[in-house]
C-alpha positions as CSV (number, residue, x, y, z in Angstrom):
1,X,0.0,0.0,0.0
2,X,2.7,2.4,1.0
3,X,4.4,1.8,-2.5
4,X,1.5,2.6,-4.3
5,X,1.1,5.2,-2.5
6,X,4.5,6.6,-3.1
7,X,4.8,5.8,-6.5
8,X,1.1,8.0,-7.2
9,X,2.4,11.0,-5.5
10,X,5.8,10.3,-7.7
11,X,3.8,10.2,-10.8
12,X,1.5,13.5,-9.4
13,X,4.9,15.5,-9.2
14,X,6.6,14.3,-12.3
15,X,3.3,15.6,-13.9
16,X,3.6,18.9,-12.4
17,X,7.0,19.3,-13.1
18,X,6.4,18.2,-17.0
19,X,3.2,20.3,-17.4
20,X,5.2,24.0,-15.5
21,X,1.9,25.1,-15.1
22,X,2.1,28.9,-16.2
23,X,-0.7,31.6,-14.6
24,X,-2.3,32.8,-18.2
25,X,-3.4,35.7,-16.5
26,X,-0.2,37.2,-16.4
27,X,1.3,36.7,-19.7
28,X,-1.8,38.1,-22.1
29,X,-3.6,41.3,-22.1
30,X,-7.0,40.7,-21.0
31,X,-8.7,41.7,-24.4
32,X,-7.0,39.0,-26.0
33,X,-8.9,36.5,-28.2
34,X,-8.9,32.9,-27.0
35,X,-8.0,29.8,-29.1
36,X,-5.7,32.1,-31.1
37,X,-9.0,33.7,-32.3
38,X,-10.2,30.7,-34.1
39,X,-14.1,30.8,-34.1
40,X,-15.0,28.1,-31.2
41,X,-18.1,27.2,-33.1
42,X,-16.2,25.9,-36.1
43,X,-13.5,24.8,-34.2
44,X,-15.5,22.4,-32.8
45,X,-16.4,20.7,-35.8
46,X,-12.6,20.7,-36.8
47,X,-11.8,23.6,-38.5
48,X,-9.3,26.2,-37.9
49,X,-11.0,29.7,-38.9
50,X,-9.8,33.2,-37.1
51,X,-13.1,35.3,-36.4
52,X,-14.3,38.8,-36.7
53,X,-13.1,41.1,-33.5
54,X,-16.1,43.3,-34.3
55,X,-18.2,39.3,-33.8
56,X,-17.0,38.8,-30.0
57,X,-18.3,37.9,-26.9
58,X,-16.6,37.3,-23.2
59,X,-17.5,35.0,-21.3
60,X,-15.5,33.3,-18.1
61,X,-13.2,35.8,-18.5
62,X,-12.2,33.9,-21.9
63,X,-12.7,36.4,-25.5
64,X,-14.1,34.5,-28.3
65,X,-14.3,35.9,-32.0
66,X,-17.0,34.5,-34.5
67,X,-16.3,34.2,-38.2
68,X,-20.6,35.6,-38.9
69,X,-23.8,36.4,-36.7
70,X,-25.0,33.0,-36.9
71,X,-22.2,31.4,-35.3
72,X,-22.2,33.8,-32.2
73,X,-25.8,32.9,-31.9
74,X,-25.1,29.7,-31.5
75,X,-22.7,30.2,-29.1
76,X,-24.9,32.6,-26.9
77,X,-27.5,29.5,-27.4
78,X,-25.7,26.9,-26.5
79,X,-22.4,28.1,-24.5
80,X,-21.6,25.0,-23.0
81,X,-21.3,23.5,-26.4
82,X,-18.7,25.7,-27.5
83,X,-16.7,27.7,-24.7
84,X,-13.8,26.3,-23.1
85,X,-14.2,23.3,-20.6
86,X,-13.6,22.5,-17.3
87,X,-13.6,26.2,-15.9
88,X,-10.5,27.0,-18.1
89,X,-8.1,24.5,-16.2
90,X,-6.1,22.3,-17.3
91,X,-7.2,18.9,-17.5
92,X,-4.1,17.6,-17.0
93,X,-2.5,19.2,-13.7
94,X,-5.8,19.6,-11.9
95,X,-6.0,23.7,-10.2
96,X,-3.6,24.8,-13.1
97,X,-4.9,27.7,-15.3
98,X,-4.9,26.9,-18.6
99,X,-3.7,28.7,-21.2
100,X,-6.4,29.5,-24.1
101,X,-3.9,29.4,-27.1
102,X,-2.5,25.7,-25.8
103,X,-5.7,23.7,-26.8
104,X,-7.4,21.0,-28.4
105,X,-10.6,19.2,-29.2
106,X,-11.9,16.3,-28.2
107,X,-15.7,15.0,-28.8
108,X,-16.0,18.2,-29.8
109,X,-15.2,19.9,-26.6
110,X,-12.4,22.7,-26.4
111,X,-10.0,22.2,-23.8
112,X,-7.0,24.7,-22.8
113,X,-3.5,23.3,-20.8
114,X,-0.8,25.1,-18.9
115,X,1.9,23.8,-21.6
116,X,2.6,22.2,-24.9
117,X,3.7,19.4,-22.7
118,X,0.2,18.7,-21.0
119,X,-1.8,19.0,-24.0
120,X,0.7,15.9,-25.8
121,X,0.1,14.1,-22.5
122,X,-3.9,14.8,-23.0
123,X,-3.7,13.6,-26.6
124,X,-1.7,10.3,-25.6
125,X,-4.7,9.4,-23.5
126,X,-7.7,12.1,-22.8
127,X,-9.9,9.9,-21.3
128,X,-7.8,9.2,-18.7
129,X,-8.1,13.0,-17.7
130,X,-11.4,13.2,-17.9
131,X,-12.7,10.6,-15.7
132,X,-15.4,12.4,-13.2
């Protein structure tokens, strides 16, 4: 029991250390687009499209740009559709911030990490990070 409990709180650390979780907050200016100002709408059916700045809406404290009117609606239908997951952490190193230009899709959800080096742990195995 002991070793498998050392060997979890190993693996916890070596995560941490891996992922350098990095506070968002501080390295972008707060009216920055999100997901590199891909429209989250089409993003989650796969494609990679920069909206409109004048087609924005905030929301979580996260900026999303829309490529047309229609799209926004659906967003301001259906947010949890489309806006990033999980509060904007990473899925990864659970309480990290996320950082909304590291992201990815997955069943069409939009997640964010705190590095490159999370979201390549992620897409090795998401499901393991998304267990409830």
């Amino acid at each position: 029991m002991r070793k498998m409990l050392f060997i979890s709180v190993l693996i916890t650390l070596a995560m941490i250390a891996v992922c350098a979780p990095i506070s968002y907050a501080q390295d972008k200016p707060e009216n920055s687009a999100a997901l590199q100002g891909f429209d989250p709408v089409l993003l989650v059916q796969g494609k990679e499209v920069k909206g409109d700045e004048k087609l924005s809406i905030s929301k979580s404290g996260f900026k999303y740009l829309f490529t047309n009117p229609e799209n926004k609606a659906k967003f301001e239908k259906e947010p949890k559709m489309y806006e990033i997951q999980m509060a904007g952490e990473c899925p990864v190193v659970p309480g990290a911030d996320g950082n909304p230009d590291i992201f990815s899709v997955y069943k069409e959800r939009i997640y964010i990490f705190a590095s490159e080096n999370c979201r390549t742990s992620f897409k090795g195995n998401p499901e393991q990070y998304l267990k409830p």
